[in-house]
C-alpha positions, 0 to 999 in steps of 0.5 A, a space after each residue: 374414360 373407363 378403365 384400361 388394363 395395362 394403359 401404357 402398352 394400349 396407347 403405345 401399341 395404337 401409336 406404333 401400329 401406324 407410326 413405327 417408322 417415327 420411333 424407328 427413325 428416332 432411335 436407329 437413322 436410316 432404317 427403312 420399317 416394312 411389313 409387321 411380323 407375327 409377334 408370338 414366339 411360338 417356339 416357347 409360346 411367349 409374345 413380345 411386343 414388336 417385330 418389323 421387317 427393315 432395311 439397314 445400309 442395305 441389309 434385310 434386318 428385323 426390327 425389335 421393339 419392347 416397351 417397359 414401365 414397371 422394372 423387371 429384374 428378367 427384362 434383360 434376359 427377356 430381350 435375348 429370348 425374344 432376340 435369339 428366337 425371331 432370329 432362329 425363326 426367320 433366319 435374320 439379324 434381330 436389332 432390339 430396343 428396349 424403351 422405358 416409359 417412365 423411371 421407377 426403381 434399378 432399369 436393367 440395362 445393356 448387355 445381357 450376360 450369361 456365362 460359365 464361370 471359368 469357362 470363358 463360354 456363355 452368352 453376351 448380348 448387346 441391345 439398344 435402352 431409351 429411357 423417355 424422361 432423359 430424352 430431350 424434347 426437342 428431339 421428338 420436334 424435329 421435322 419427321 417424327 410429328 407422330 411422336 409429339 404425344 410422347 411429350 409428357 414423358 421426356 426430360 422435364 415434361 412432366 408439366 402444363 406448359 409441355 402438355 400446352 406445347 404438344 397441342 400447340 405442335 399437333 395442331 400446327 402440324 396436322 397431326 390433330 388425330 393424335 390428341 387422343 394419344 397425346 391426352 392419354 399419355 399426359 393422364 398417365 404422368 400428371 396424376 395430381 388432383 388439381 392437374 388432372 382436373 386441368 387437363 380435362 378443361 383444357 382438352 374439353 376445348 378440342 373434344 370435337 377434334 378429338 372425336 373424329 380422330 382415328 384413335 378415339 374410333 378405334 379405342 371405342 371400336 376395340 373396346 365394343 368388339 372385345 365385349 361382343 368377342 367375349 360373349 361369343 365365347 361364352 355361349 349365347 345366353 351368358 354372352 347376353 348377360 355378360 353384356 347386361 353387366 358390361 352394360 350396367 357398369 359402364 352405366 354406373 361408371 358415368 353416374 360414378 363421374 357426375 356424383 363425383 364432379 357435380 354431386 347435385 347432379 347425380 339424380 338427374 344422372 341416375 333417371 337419364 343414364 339408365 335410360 341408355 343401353 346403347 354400349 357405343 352411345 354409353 363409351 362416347 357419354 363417359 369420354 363427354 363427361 370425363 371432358 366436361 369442365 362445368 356442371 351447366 355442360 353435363 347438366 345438357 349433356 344428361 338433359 340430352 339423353 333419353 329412351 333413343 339415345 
């Protein structure tokens, strides 16, 4: 697959767009997720991930959530901006949390002090931190939070085949196979070995077409189009056709990239077919089917299938 910029935030952020009453569910029981709220504070222009209007034991509450990877020294700080601003805008209590992907480096935590020395006056204020790879796994397989089982990977020990192995076993059982995609995504991002991800592409190259017809896969391959075309647009007709030559001839190159690097006897086979395929769409779903393919007998038809209409 080709690169994503900031993958954590992307893969959450399509999982908490549909799913946010699961997390929800997890870290505050009993909170009832409504509508999601514009997310870009405007009374300093600063955007933090999630808001949602909630019920809580009967009180109209917002919901706050904000997803962390890399340690921020202001992270605690950040949380009483986002805070303190939807609760000056909108004019309810804000519940935040604070959700830390994976560990790395001194977490700021809970609560965030500001004060003047002396004084006794200041600011002192208390949000609620999940940090994943503490969680245990079982608390992602309990009945009603099915679309958290992609999260798998990165909870308490799961940094492991057998995990990745349980969470396709659950999805399916569960008729959540729409969220493979995720599941395979998030897995990527913690297994980063050599001989373990060459694993996880046989293993997933086992359910592509399920994940093929998955939400997640339309959508990423939708939003990756759309912001090509959204970006031509802006920079004017002709620039945008250029622009889109070079998007083009990139995601080009990134599949014949993955058949030299897998399959080095390939790669003049790859280089004649693939530049015989213009289509971004068909170029998205060729570099997913390669990424997916175990055996050079595979991508060998998968490359004798393309051609000047492919």
């Amino acid at each position: 697959m080709a690169k994503i910029r900031h993958p954590w935030d992307t893969f959450m952020k399509l999982l908490m767009r549909k799913e946010a009453q699961a997390l929800a569910s997890l870290v505050l029981p009993g909170v009832q997720v409504g509508k999601a709220l514009d997310k870009e504070l405007k009374v300093k222009g600063i955007q933090a991930d999630f808001f949602f209007n909630a019920i809580l034991n009967g009180l109209a509450i917002i919901l706050h959530f904000e997803f962390q990877k890399k340690n921020d020294s202001r992270m605690d700080r950040r949380m009483w901006e986002y805070n303190a601003t939807m609760d000056i805008l909108e004019g309810k209590p804000v519940y935040s949390i604070l959700v830390y992907f994976v560990k790395e480096g001194n977490m700021v935590g809970s609560p965030y002090v500001r004060e003047i020395p002396g004084t006794g006056t200041g600011h002192h204020f208390v949000f609620q931190v999940i940090k994943l790879w503490e969680l245990p796994p079982e608390a992602l397989k309990q009945q009603g939070f099915e679309a958290l089982l992609p999260l798998l990977p990165l909870t308490k020990g799961g940094k492991n085949r057998e995990t990745v192995e349980d969470m396709i076993t659950e999805l399916v059982a569960r008729n959540r196979s729409d969220l493979l995609t995720l599941g395979y995504s998030f897995a990527g991002l913690v297994l980063t070995e050599e001989i373990h991800k060459q694993w996880l592409k046989e293993r997933f190259s086992k359910v592509q077409e399920i994940i093929e017809e998955s939400w997640v896969y339309q959508e990423m391959t939708a939003k990756s189009l759309e912001k090509g075309r959204e970006e031509g647009r802006e920079e004017g007709r002709e620039e945008g056709r250029q622009m889109a030559i070079r998007a083009i001839q990139a995601m080009q190159q990134t599949a014949i990239s993955i058949v030299a690097a897998s399959f080095p006897e390939l790669e003049d086979l790859a280089k004649a077919t693939i530049a015989t395929v213009n289509d971004p769409n068909r170029l998205q779903v060729l570099i997913i089917e390669l990424n997916a393919s175990s055996n050079q007998e595979h991508t060998r038809r998968l490359l004798l299938l393309l051609g000047p209409s492919a």
